[in-house]
Structures are given as structure tokens and as C-alpha cells.
PALO-28282 format. One record per residue (C-alpha): residue number from 1; x, y, z. Coordinates in nm, 4 decimals, padded with zeros to 6 digits. Layout:
BEGIN
<fifi><n>NUM</n><px>X</px><py>Y</py><pz>Z</pz></fifi>
...
! end
This chain:
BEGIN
<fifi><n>1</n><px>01.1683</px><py>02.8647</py><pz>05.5696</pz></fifi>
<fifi><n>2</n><px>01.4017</px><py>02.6556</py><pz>05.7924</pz></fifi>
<fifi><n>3</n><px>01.5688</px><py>02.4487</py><pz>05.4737</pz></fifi>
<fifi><n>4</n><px>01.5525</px><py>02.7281</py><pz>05.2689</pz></fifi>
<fifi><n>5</n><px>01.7611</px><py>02.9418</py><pz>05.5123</pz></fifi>
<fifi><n>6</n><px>02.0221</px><py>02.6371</py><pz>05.5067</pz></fifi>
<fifi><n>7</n><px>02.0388</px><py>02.6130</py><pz>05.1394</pz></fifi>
<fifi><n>8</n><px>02.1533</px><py>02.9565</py><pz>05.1635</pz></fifi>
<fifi><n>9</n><px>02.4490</px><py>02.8958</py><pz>05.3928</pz></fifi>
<fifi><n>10</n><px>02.5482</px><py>02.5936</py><pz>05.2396</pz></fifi>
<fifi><n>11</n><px>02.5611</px><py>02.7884</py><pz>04.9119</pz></fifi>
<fifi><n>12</n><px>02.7503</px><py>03.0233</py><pz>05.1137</pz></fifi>
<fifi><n>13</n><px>02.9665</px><py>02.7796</py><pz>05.2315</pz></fifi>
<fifi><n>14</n><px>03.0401</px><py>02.6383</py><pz>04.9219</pz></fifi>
<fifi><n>15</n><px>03.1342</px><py>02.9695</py><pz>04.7837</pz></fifi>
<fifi><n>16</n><px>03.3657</px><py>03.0882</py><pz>04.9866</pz></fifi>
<fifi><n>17</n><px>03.5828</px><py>02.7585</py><pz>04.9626</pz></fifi>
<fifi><n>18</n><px>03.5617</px><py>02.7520</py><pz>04.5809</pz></fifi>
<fifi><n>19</n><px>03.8761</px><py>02.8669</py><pz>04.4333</pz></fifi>
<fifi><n>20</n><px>04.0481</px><py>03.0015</py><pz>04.0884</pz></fifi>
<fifi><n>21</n><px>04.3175</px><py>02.7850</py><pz>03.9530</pz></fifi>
<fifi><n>22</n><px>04.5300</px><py>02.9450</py><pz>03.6626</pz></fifi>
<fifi><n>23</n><px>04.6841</px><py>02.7464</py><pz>03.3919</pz></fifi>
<fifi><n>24</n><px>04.9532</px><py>02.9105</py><pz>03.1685</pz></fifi>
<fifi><n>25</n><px>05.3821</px><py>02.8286</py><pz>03.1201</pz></fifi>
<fifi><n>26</n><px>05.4170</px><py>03.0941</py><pz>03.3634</pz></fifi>
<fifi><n>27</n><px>05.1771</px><py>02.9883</py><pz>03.6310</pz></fifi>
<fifi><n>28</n><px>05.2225</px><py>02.7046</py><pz>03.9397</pz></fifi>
<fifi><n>29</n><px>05.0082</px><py>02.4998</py><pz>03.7764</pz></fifi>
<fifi><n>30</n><px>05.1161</px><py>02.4581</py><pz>03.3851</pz></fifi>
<fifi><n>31</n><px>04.8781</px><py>02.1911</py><pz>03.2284</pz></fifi>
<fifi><n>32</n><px>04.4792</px><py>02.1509</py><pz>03.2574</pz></fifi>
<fifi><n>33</n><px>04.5372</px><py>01.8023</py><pz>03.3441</pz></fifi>
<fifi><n>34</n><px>04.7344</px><py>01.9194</py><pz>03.6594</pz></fifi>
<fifi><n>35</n><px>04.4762</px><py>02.1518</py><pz>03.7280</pz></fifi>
<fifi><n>36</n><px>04.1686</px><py>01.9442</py><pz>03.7112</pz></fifi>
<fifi><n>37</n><px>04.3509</px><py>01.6748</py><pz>03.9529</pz></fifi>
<fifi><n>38</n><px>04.3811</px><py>01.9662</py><pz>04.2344</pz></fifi>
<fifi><n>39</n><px>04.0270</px><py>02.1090</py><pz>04.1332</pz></fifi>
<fifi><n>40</n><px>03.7619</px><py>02.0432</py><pz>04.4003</pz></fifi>
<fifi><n>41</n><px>03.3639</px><py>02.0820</py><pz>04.3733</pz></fifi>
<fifi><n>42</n><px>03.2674</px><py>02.4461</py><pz>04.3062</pz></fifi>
<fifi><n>43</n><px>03.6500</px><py>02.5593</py><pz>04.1656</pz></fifi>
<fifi><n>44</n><px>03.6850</px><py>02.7605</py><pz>03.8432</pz></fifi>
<fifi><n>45</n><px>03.9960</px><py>02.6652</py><pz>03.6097</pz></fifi>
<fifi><n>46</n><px>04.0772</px><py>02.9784</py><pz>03.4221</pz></fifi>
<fifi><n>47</n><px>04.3093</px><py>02.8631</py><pz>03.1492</pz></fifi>
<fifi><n>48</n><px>04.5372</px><py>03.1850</py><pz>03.0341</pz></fifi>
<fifi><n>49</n><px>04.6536</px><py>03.2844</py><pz>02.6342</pz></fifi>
<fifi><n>50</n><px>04.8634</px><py>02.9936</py><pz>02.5489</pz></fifi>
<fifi><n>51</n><px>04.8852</px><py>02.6406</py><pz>02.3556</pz></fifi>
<fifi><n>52</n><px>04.8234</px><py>02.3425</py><pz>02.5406</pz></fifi>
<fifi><n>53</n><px>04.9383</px><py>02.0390</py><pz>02.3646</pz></fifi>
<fifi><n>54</n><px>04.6773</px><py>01.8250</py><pz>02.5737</pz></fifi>
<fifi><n>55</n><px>04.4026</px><py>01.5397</py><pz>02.5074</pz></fifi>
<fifi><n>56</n><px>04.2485</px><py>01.3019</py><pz>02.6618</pz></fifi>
<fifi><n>57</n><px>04.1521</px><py>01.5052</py><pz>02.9099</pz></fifi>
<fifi><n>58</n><px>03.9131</px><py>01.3708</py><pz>03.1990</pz></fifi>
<fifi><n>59</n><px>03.6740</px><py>01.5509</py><pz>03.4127</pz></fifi>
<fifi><n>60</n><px>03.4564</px><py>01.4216</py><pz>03.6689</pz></fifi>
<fifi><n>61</n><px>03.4495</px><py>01.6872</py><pz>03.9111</pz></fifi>
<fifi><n>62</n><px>03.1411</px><py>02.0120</py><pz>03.8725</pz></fifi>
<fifi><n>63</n><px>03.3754</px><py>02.2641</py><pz>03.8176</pz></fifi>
<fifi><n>64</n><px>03.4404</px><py>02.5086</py><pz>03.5613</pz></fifi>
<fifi><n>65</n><px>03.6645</px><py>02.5466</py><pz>03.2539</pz></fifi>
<fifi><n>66</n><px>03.7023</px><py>02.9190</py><pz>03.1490</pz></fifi>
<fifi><n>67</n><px>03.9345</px><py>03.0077</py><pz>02.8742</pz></fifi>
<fifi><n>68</n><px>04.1129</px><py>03.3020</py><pz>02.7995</pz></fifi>
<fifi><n>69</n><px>04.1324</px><py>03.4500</py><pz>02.4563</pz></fifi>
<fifi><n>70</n><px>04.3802</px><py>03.2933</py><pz>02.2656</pz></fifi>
<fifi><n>71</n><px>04.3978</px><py>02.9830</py><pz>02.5284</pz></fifi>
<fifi><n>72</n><px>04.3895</px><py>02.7098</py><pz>02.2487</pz></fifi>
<fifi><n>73</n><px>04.3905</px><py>02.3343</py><pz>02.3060</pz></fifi>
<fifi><n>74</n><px>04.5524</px><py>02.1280</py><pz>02.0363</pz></fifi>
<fifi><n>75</n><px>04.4795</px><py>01.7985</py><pz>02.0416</pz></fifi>
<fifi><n>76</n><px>04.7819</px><py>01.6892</py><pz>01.7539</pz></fifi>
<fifi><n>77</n><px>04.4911</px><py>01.4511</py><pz>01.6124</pz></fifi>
<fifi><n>78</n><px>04.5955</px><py>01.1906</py><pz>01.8581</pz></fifi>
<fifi><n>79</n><px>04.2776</px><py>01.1418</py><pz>02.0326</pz></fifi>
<fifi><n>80</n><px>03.9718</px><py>01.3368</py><pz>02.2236</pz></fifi>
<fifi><n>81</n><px>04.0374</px><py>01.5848</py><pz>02.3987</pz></fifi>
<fifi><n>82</n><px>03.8104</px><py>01.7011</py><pz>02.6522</pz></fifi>
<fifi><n>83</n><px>03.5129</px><py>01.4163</py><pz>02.8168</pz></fifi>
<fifi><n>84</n><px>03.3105</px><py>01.5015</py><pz>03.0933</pz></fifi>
<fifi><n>85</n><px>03.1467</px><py>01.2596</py><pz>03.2803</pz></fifi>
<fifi><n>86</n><px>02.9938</px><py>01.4474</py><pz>03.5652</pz></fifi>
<fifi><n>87</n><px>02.6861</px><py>01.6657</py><pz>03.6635</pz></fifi>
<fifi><n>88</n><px>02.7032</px><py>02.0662</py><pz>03.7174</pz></fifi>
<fifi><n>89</n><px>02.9930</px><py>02.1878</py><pz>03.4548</pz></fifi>
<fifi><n>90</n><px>03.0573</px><py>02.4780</py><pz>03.2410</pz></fifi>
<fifi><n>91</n><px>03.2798</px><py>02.5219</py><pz>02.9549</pz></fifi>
<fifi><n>92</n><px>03.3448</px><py>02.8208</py><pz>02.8169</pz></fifi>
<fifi><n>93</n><px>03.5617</px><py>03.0409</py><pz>02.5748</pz></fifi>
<fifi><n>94</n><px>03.8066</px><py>02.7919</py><pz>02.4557</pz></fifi>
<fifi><n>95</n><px>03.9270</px><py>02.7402</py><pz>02.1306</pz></fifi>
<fifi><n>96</n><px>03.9905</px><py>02.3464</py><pz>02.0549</pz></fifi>
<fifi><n>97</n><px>04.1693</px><py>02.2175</py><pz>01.7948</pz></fifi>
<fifi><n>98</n><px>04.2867</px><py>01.9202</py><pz>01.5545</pz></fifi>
<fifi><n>99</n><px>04.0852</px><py>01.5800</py><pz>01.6995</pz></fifi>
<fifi><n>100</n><px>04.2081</px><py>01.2737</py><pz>01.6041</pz></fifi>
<fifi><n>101</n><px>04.0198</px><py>01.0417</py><pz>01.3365</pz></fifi>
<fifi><n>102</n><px>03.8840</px><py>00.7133</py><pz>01.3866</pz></fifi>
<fifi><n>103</n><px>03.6618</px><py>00.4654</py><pz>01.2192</pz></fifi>
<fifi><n>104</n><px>03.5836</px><py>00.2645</py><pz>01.5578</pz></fifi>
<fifi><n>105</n><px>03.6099</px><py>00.5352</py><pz>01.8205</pz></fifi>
<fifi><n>106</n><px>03.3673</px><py>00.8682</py><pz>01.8099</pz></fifi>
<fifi><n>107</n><px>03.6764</px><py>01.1629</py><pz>01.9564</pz></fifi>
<fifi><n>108</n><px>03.5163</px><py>01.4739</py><pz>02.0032</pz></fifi>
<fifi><n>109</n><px>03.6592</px><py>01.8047</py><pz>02.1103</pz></fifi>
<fifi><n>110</n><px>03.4221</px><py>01.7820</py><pz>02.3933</pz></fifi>
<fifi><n>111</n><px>03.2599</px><py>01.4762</py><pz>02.4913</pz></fifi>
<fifi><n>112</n><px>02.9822</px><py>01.4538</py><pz>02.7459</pz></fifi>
<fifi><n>113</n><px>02.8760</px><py>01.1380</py><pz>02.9276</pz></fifi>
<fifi><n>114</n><px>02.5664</px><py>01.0790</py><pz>03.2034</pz></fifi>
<fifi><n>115</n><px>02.5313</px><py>01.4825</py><pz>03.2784</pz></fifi>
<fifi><n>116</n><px>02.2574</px><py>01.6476</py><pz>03.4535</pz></fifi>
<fifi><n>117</n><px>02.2906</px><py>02.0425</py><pz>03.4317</pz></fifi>
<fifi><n>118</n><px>02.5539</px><py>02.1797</py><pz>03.2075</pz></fifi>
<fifi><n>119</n><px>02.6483</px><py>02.4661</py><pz>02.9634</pz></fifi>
<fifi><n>120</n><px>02.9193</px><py>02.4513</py><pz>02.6588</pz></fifi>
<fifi><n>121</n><px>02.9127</px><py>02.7746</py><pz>02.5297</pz></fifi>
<fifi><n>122</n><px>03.1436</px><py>03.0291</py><pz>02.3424</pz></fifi>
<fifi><n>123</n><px>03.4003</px><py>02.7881</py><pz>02.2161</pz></fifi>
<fifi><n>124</n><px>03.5665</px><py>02.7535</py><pz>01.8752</pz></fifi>
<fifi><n>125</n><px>03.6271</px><py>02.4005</py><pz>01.7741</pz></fifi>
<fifi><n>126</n><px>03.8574</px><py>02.3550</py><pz>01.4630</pz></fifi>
<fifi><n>127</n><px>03.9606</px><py>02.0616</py><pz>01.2305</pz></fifi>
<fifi><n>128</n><px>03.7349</px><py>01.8414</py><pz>01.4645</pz></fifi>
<fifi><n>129</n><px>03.5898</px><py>01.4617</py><pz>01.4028</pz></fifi>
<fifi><n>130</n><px>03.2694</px><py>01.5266</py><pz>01.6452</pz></fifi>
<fifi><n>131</n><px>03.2660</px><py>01.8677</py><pz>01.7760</pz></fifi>
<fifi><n>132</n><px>03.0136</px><py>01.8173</py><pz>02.0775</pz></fifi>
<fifi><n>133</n><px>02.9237</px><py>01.4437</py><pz>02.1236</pz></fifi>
<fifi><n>134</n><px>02.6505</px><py>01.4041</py><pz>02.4306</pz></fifi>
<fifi><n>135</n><px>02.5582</px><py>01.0696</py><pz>02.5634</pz></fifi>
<fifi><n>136</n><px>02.2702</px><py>01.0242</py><pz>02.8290</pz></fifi>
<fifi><n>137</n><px>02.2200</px><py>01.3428</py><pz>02.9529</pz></fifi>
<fifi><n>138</n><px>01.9838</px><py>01.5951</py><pz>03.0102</pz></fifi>
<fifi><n>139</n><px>01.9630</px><py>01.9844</py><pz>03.1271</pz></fifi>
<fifi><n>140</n><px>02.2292</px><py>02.0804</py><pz>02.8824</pz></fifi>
<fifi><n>141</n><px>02.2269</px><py>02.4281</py><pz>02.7565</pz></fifi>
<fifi><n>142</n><px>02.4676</px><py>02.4795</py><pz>02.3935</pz></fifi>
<fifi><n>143</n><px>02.4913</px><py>02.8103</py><pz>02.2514</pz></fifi>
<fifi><n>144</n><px>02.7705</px><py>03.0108</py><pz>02.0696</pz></fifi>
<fifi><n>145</n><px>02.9920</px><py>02.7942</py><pz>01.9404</pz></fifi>
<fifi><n>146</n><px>03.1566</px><py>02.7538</py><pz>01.6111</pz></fifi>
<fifi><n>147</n><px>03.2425</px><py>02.4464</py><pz>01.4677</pz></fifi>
<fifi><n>148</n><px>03.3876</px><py>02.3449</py><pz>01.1504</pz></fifi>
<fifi><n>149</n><px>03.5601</px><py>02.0251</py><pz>01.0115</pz></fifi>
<fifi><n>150</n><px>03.7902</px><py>01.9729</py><pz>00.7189</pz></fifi>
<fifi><n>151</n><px>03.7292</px><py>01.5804</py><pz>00.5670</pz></fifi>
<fifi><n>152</n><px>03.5579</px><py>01.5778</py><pz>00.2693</pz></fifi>
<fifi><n>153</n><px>03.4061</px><py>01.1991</py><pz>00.2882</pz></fifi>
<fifi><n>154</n><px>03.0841</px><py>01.1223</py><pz>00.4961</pz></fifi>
<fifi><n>155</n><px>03.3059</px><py>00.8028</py><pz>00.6472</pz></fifi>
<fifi><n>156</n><px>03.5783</px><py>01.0038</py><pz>00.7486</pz></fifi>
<fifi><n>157</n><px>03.4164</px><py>01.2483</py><pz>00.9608</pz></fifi>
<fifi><n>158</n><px>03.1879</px><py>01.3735</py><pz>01.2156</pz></fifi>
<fifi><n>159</n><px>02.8994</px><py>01.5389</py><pz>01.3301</pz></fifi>
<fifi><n>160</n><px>02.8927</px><py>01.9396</py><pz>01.4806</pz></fifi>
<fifi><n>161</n><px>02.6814</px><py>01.8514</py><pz>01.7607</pz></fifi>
<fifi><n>162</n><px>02.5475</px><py>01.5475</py><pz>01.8398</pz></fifi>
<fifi><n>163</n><px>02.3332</px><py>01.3975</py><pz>02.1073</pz></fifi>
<fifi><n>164</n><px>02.2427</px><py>01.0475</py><pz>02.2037</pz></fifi>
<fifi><n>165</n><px>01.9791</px><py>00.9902</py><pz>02.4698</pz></fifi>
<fifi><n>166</n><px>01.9677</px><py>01.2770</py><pz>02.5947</pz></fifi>
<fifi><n>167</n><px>01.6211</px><py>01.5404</py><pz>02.6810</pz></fifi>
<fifi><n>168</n><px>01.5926</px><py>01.9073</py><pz>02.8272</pz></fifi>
<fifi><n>169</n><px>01.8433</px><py>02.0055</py><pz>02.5996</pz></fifi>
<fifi><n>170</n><px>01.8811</px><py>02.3959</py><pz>02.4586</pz></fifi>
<fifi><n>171</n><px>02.1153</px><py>02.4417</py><pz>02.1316</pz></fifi>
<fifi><n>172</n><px>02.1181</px><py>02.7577</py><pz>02.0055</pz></fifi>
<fifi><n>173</n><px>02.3132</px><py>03.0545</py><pz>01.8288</pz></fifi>
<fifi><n>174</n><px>02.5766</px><py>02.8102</py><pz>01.6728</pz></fifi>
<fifi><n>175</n><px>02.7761</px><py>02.8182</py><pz>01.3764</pz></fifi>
<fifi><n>176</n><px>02.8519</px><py>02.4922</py><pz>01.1882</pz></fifi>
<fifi><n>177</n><px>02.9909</px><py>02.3841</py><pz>00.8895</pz></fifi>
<fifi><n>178</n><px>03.2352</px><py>02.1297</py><pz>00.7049</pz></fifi>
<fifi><n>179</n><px>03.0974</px><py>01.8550</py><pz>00.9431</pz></fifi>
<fifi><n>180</n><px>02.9046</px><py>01.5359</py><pz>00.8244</pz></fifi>
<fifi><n>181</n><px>02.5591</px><py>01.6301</py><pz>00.9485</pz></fifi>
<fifi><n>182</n><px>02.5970</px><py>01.9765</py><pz>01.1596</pz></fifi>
<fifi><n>183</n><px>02.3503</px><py>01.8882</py><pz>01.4260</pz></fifi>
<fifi><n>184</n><px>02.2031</px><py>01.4879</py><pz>01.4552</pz></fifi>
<fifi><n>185</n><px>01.9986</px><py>01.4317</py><pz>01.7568</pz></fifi>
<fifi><n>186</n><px>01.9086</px><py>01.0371</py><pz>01.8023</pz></fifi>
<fifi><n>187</n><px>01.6574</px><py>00.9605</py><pz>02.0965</pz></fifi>
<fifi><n>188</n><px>01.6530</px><py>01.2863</py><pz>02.2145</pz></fifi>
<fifi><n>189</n><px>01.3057</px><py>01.4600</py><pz>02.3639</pz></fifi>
<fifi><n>190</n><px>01.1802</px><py>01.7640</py><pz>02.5207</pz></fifi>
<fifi><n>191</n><px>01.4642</px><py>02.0064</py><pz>02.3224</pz></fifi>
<fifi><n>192</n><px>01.5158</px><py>02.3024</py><pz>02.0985</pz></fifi>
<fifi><n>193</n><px>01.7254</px><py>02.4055</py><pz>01.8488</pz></fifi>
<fifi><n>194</n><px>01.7012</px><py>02.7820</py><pz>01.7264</pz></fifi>
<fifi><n>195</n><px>01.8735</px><py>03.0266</py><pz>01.5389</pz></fifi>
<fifi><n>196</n><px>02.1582</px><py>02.8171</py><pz>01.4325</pz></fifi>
<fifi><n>197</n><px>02.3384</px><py>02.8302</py><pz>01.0723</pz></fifi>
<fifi><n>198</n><px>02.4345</px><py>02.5026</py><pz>01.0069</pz></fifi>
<fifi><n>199</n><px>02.6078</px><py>02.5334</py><pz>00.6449</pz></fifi>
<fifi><n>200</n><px>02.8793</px><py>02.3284</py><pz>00.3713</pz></fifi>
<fifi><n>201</n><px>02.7938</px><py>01.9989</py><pz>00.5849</pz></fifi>
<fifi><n>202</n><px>02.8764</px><py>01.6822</py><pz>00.3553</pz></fifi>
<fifi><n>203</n><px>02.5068</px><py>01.5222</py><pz>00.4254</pz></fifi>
<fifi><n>204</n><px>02.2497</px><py>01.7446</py><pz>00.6682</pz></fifi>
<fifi><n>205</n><px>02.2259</px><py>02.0636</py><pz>00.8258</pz></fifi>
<fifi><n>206</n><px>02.0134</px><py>01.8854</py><pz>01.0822</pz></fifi>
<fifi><n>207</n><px>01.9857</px><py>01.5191</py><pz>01.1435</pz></fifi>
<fifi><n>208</n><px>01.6732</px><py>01.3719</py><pz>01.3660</pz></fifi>
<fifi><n>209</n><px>01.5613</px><py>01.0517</py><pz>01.4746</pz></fifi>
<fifi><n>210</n><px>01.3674</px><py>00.8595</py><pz>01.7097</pz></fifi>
<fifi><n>211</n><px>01.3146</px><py>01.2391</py><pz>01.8787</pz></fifi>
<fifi><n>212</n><px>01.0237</px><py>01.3454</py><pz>01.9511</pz></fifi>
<fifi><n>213</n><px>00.8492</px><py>01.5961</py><pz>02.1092</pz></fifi>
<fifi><n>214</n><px>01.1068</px><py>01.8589</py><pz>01.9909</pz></fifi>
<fifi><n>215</n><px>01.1016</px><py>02.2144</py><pz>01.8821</pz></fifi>
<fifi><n>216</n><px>01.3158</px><py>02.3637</py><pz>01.5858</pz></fifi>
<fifi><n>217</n><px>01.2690</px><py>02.7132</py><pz>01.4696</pz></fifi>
<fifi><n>218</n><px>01.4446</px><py>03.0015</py><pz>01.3386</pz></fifi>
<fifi><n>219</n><px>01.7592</px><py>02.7630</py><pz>01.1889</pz></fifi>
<fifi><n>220</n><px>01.9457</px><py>02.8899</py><pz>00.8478</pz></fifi>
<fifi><n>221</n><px>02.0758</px><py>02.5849</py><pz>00.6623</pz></fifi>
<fifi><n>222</n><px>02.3065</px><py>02.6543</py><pz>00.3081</pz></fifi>
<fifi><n>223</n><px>02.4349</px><py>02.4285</py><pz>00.0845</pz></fifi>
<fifi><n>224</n><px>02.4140</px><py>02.1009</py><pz>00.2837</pz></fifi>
<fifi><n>225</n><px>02.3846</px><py>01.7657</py><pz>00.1198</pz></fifi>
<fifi><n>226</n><px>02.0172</px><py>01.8695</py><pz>00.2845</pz></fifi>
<fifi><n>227</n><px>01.8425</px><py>02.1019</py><pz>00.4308</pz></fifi>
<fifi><n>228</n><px>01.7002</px><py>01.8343</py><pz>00.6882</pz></fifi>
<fifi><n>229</n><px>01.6202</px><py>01.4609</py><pz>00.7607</pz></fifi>
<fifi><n>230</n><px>01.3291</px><py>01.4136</py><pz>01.0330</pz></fifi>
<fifi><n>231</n><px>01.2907</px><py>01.0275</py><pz>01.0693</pz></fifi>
<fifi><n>232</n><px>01.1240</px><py>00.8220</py><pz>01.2931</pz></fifi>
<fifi><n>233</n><px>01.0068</px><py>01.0768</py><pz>01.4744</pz></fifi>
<fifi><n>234</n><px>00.6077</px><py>01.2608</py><pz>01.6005</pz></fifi>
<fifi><n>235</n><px>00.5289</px><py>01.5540</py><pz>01.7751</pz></fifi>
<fifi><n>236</n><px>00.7530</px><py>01.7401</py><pz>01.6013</pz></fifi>
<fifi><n>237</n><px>00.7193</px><py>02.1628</py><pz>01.5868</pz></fifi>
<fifi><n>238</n><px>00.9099</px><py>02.3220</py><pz>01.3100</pz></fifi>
<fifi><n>239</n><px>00.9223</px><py>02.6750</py><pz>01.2162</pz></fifi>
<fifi><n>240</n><px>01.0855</px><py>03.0024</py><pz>01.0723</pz></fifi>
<fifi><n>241</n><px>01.3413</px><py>02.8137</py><pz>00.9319</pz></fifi>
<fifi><n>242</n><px>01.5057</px><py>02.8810</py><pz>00.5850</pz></fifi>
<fifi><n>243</n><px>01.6226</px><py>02.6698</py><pz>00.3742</pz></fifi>
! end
């Protein structure tokens, strides 16, 4: 009773110094990378209608990203544009746009490294290499999101979402097409993916290997190179999809 009545306070605590910093021309603060270097644990970055000619953009602090709609982030293909690489995050309601191309570095709209407890969720990523690219991480919930690419040569592009080494994961409710596979998972475990339409991809709606122990159901995949690839992988539970 004792710990649980500090847990309380200290979420209390917390709370009441967490703090809303606006990003628009207007505002103090006029660019997310300003904001995220006076972010602190807990604070919520609420980034106002606007373009933000921005990439490269590094978090490693648990805060939030919340975007107004119309707040767009345009990337000018020169790079990634938004990598995470800490625990206890949440993206949401951005629209992303124009990631640069590269044949020896994966860019992503959003790129997440070593996470533990996250959510990406209601964003629009446009003319993207990678949309979502996860690397060793786990607890990651990714739902409601539309992503599309524009290259037209497996070599030359991306994948939707895509997650490497990661378990725990939830993707669902997304929208994907024009992307080289629109969802690959590669030693991934313990996940689901459901009620996705993953469509016009250049090779796979859905892309698996070395995952097991993995749950797919209720997925509508059009007009993809393939419906789906499962290799290398056991336990698998598929279901409800159509193809």
C-alpha cells in the first residue's frame, strides 16, 4: 500500500511539472529542434498548422510530439527526419513528408531505435523511403497511419513499416501503399498485425521472417507483387485475411 501510495505522488509530481511547448513562426519557440532541446521528461510538444523545413531530427527524451492539422514536416529529401532513441514516447497527428533516398543508409520518416513503450499513431507519411523503421524494441503500439511512397524500382525504395528485433509489438488500422513491401517484420515475436490494407506495394503486402510466434488477421492486401511471404518462420496464426 505504502509504494503504491508513492507511485501516486510521484506521478503527481511528475505531472504537474510537465509542460506544453508550442512550435509555430508565430510562437517563442519556432523549430521542433528548438523545442525538443528545452523539452524535459513528461513535456508535450504541440507543433501548430505550419511547414517545418526540418530533418534529422533527434529525440532522446520521453516526451510527446502532437501535431496540429496541417503541421507538416518536409524533409526536402535530404535525409531522415524524425529518430527516436528513447523509452516512453508518443507521436501523433503529423503529416511527414519527402525523405531522402539512399542505397547505403535506411532514412525513414520516423525512425525508432532501443524503445521500450511507445505509440506512433495518426500520422500521414508522404513520398517516404521507409515510413516507420523500428530497431530493437519492444512495447510499441502502431495504428492509423497512412503511408505511401512514389519509386517505382524495388532498389530504390522502402518499406511502410518495418521492424527489426523487435517483440510486443501492435500494428494495426494502417493504410499502405506505393512502398517496396508495406509491412516486413525480421526477428520480430510476440506481435500482431490486424486490419491493415496494405495495397500497390512493388513486392509484398506483408513481408515475414525469422518471426515467430506472431498473429496476423483481418489484413486486406490488393495488387501487391504478393499477397504475402512467411519465411523462416513457426508458430505462426493467420486469419480473416483477404487476398
Amino acid at each position: 500500500m505504502k509504494i503504491n501510495i508513492l507511485l501516486f505522488f510521484l506521478f503527481i509530481t511528475l505531472s504537474i511539472k510537465a509542460k506544453q511547448i508550442e512550435v509555430c513562426s508565430d510562437c517563442n519557440v519556432k523549430t521542433i529542434k528548438e523545442a525538443i532541446k528545452l523539452a524535459k521528461t513528461g513535456d508535450q510538444i504541440f507543433i501548430k498548422k505550419g511547414l517545418y523545413k526540418e530533418h534529422n531530427i533527434t529525440i532522446n527524451k520521453s516526451i510527446s510530439l502532437i501535431g496540429e492539422q496541417g503541421a507538416i514536416i518536409d524533409g526536402e529529401n535530404a535525409g531522415g527526419i524524425l529518430i527516436f532513441d528513447t523509452d516512453n514516447f508518443t507521436i501523433k497527428g503529423l503529416k511527414i513528408i519527402n525523405v531522402g533516398m539512399s542505397y547505403t543508409v535506411d532514412y525513414a520518416a520516423i525512425k525508432v531505435i532501443k524503445a521500450n513503450n511507445f505509440i506512433v499513431e495518426e500520422c500521414t507519411l508522404e513520398n517516404v523511403f521507409f515510413g516507420i523503421l523500428i530497431e530493437k524494441s519492444k512495447n510499441g503500439i502502431i495504428r492509423n497511419n497512412i503511408i505511401s511512397g512514389t519509386r517505382k524500382t524495388e532498389v530504390s525504395s522502402g518499406n511502410g513499416i518495418h521492424i527489426w528485433d523487435g517483440s510486443k509489438m501492435e500494428v494495426y488500422n494502417n493504410h499502405l501503399f506505393g512502398m517496396r513491401d508495406g509491412i516486413y517484420f525480421e526477428f520480430v515475436k510476440n506481435s500482431q498485425v490486424y486490419k491493415n490494407k496494405s495495397h500497390n506495394n512493388i513486392r509484398y503486402g506483408l513481408h515475414f521472417m525469422f518471426s515467430n510466434k506472431n498473429i496476423y488477421h483481418h489484413n486486406k492486401f490488393e495488387s501487391n507483387g504478393a499477397g504475402v511471404a512467411v519465411m523462416f518462420s513457426k508458430f505462426i496464426t493467420m486469419h480473416h485475411n483477404s487476398f
